[in-house]
N, C-alpha and C positions, 0 to 999 in steps of 0.2 A: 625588461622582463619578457621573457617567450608566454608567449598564450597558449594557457591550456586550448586544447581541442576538445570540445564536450559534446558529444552524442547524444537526442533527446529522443525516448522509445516515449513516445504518447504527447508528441510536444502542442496539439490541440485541448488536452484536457487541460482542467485546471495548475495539476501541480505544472506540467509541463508548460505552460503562458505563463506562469509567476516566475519559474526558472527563467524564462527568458524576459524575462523584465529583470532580475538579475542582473542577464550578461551581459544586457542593454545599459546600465549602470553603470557597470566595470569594463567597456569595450577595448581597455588596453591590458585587461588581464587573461579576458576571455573569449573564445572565437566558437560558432558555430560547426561542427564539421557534418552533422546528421542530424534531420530530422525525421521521423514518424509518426502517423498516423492511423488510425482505422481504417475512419469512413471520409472522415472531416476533411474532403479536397479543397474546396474553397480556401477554410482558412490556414491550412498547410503551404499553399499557395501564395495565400499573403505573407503568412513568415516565411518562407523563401525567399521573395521579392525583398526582405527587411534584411534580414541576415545573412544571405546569398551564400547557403551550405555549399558543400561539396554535391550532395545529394541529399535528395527527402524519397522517402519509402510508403507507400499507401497499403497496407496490410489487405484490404477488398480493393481484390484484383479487377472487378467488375469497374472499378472508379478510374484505371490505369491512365485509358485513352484520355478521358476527359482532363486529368492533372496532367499530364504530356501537353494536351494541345495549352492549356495554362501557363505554363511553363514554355513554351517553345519559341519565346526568345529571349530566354538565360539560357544557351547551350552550356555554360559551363557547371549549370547543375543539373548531374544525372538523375533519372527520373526512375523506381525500381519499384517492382508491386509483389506481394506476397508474403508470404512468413520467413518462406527459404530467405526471400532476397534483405528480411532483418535479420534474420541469425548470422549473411554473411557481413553485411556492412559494420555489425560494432565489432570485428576482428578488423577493420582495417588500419593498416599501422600506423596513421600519423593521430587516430583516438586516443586522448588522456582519459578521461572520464566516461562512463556510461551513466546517464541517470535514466531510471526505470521505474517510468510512468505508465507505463501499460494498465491497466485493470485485468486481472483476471489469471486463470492459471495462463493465458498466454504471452505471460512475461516471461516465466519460466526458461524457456526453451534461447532467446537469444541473452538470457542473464548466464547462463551455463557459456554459451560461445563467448561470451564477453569475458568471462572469468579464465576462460583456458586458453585465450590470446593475455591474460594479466592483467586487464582493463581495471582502473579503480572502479568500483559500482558504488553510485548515491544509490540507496535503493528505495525507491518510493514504492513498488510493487509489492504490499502484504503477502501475496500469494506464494510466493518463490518461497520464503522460510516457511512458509504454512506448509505448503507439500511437500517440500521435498528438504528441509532445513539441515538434517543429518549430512545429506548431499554435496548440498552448496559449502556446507561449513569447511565440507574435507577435501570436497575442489579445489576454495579459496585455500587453504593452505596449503595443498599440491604445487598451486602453480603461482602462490605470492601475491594474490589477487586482494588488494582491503575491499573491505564492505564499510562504506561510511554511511549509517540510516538517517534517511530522511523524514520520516513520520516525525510530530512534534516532539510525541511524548519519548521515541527512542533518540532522537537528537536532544532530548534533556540529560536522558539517563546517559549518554556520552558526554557529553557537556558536563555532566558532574562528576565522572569518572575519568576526569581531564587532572592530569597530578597526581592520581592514586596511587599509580602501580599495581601492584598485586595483593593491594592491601583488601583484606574478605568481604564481600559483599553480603550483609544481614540478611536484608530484605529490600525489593524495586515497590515501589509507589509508585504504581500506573494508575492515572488520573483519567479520569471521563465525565466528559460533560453531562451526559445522562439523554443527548437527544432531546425529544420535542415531547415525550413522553413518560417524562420520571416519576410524575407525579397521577398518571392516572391508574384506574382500578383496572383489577381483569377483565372487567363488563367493559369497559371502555375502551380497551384496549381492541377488546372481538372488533368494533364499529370504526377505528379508525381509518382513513382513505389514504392513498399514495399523496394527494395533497397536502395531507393534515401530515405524513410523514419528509414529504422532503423540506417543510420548512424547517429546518435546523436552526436553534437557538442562536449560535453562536459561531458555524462556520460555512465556508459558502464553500462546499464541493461538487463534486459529481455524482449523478443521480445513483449508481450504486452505494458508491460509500456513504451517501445519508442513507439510504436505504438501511444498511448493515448500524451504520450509527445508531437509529432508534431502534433494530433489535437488539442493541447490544455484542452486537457478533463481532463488528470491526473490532470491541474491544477486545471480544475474546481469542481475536486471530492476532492483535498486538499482544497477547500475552505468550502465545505460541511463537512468535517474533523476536521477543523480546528473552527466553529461555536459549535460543542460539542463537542469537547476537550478544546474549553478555554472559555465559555459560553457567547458567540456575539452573534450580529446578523451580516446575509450577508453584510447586507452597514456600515458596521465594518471593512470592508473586502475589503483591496485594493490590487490588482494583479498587480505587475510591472514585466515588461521581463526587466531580468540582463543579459544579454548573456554573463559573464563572470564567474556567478555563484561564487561568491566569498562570497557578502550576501547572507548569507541562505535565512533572512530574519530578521522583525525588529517588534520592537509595538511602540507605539505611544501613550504617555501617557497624563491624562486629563491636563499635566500643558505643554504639547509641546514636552517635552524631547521623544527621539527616542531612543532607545537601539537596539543595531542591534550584530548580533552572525554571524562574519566573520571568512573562513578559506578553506582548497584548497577543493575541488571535493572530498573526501572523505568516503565513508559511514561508515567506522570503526569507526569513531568517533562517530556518534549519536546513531550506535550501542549499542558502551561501555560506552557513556554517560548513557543508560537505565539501562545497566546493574548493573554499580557501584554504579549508582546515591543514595545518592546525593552527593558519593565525585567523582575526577577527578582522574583518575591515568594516568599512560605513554604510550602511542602509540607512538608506532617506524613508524611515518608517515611524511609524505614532510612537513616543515612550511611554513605556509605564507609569502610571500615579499612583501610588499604591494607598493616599490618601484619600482617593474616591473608589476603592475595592473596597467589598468584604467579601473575604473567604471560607468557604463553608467546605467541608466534607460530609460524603453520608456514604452508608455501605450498600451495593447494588443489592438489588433484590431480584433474584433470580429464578422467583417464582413469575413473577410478571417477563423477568427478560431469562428466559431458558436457553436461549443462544450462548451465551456467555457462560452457562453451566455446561453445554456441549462441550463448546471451547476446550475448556479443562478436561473435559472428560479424554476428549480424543487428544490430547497431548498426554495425558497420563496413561494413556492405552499403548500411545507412540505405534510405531511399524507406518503403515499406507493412513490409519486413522484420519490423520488431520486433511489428507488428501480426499477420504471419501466428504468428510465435511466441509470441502471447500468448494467442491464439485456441487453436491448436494446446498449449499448457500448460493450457488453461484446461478441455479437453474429456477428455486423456489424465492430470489430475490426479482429478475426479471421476472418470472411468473407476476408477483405481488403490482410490479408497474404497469404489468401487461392487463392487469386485473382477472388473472385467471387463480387467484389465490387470497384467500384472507392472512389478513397480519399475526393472528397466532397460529395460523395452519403451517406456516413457516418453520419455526422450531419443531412442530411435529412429524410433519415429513423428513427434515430435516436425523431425525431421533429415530426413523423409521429405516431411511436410509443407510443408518449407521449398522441397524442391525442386521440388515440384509445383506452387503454389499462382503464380500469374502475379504478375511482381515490377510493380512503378512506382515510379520513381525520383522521381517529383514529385506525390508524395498530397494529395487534398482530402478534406472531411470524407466525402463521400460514397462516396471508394476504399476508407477505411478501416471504413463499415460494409459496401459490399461485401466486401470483402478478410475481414474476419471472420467473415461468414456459409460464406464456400467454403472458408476455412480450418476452420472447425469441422466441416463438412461431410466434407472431405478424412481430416483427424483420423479424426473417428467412421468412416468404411469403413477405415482404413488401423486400427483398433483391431479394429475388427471382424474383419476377416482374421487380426488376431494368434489371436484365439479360436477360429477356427474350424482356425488349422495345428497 
């Protein structure tokens, strides 16, 4: 069997180390060709040393020299820093796979170059369908590019739309755990700390995505995900908090039948679902019991999580929308860690943002980096004013 070559954009963050525990499993099926980074030289440097890429990329160019001198003696892995120099590496030709782990709108920019060299994309980066989703859609089909998703809950809703065909989609059941906060009141909510927020009930990520987790916003940015990846519309689109996270999540098909893709807290598996797909091979991971679960639903309340009503809002507005509230999420979530912001000031800048920031109904790549600079812009004074009232 030839080994895929699999390129990892963000292989320091969570999804990115699970992936490669993965490939580390399956080493006769799958080879390292790129890795990248941010900030994280050290440990980029150790997985180099393990998996001895082609090359690794450090996004902060300021980190260059130090990951060089780390690196300098494996000459035969090239050492490359910047943005430019990730947009050019996952066009290079011996990459099967891109998985895009980046955080942030700046995934965007080398999932476009990955797509129009034909690259399979895992896409673990929410932001790329958040902003620019119309985009990517009509890329990927331009230039024959799959998008395999790797978030849980949209590797369910593939997972069960595995055999359908073109048989109609009802309704998608996206599943949320509800965060660390499902159950408090809006008084309590005002007092709670970036502490009291990153611990997450149920899964162990990265300090932004809990972040978004417990406002609910991750979920509302998988629902924006999830309308162009399996082509809905929003009131297609039903959110239920699982707080047991055992359904990923389900569809709901035009004659009633629900198909649902149940199994533990995981991510290695929708991982390696992308990767192998479309066949299943072996994960040495926990099984399900389904005789020590219970499984509850309940309907978000989106009075307490107003992020998730954004969400909706700005996909059913569509045009640059969901880019100005990605922007706008993306500057009042570090705000909140940085404690230059309270936990409901968040969706209200947020709401403020939206209304300020000039709409377009028909975005090109270039509205959408404009569009994010003013919305971040916008953001950071309208955060700033919260600090100073």
């Amino acid at each position: 069997m030839e080994k895929k070559q699999i390129a990892i954009l963000g292989s320091t963050g969570s999804i990115g180390t699970q992936a490669l525990q993965v490939i580390a499993e399956h080493p006769d099926r799958y080879e390292v060709y790129c890795l990248t980074a941010n900030n994280h030289a050290e440990l980029l440097a150790e997985q180099a040393r393990r998996f001895r890429p082609a090359a690794v990329v450090i996004a902060n160019e300021d980190r260059y020299s130090e990951l060089k001198a780390m690196l300098a003696d494996l000459p035969d892995v090239k050492v490359y820093a910047g943005a430019e120099a990730i947009d050019g590496i996952v066009e290079a030709g011996p990459i099967d796979m891109v998985l895009t782990a980046m955080v942030g709108f700046a995934g965007l920019s080398p999932t476009i170059h990955a797509i129009r060299r034909g690259k399979t994309i895992c896409l673990a980066n929410k932001e790329t369908l958040v902003v620019a989703g119309e985009l990517i859609c009509k890329l990927a089909m331009q230039h024959r590019a799959s998008i395999l998703p790797v978030d849980s809950e949209h590797s369910a809703i593939f997972q069960c739309l595995a055999g359908e065909g073109g048989n109609p989609i009802e309704k998608i059941l996206l599943t949320a755990s509800g965060g660390p906060f499902r159950e408090f009141s809006l008084d309590r909510l005002a007092t709670v700390t970036k502490a009291d927020a990153l611990h997450h009930p149920t899964w162990d990520m990265g300090a932004k995505i809990t972040i978004d987790s417990a406002t609910m916003m991750n979920k509302g940015f998988e629902v924006i995900e999830a309308k162009w990846l399996f082509g809905v519309e929003p009131q297609q689109i039903q959110v239920l908090v699982h707080p047991q996270s055992i359904v990923h999540s389900a569809v709901q098909f035009c004659d009633g039948a629900v198909k649902a893709q149940l199994g533990v807290p995981d991510m290695r598996l929708p991982i390696q679902y992308a990767f192998a797909y479309p066949e299943r091979i072996s994960l040495s991971s926990a099984r399900l019991d389904l005789l020590s679960h219970k499984l509850e639903f309940f309907e978000p309340d989106t009075e307490k999580f107003r992020c998730l009503a954004l969400a909706f809002e700005a996909i059913g507005r569509g045009g640059n929308m969901p880019c100005i509230l990605n922007a706008a999420n993306e500057v009042v979530n570090r705000g909140f860690l940085e404690g230059r912001c309270g936990f409901l000031q968040m969706s209200d800048i947020i709401a403020k943002t939206m209304e300020r920031v000039a709409f377009d109904a028909n975005p090109t790549y270039e509205t959408y980096t404009a569009t994010d600079a003013e919305a971040r812009r916008v953001a950071a004074e309208l955060m700033d004013g919260c600090r100073r009232a």
